[in-house]
C-alpha angles and dihedrals in degrees: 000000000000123000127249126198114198106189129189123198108183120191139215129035097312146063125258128183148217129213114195138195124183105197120199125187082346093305123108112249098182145347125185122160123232119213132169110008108318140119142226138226111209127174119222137190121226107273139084114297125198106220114204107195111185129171177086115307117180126240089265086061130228149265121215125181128178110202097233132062107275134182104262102039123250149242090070126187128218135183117210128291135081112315144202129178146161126202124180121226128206117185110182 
């Protein structure tokens, strides 16, 4: 098991927020959901995850970083507005 620190810093007056998914073998493993600015700890096994990342970013924009290299690369910066994305995770 490694593990893993997914991290959110949202700018401007107002909240934003993060939901995540880690997908493993197609199943969900585990989903949490980031909002203001906070972070996560999650441990992984060795294999190939599937991160969902949906959302709400303020007007000031957001930065998300997932502790591990990912294709494609965090951290990763958003202005407001609704988001979707998709990162791949390797753990060896």
């Amino acid at each position: 098991m490694k593990s893993i620190n997914f991290s959110a810093q949202f700018m401007g007056g107002t909240f934003g927020f993060f939901t995540i998914q880690i997908l493993h073998n197609g199943i969900v493993t585990a989903s949490f959901v980031l909002s203001g600015s906070s972070d996560s700890n999650q441990q992984l096994a060795p294999g190939l995850y599937l991160i969902t990342v949906q959302g709400a970013v303020p007007p000031g924009g957001a930065t998300f970083t997932i502790g591990q290299a990912t294709t494609p690369p965090t951290p990763e910066q958003y202005a407001g507005g609704p988001i979707y994305k998709n990162y791949v995770l390797q753990i060896d």
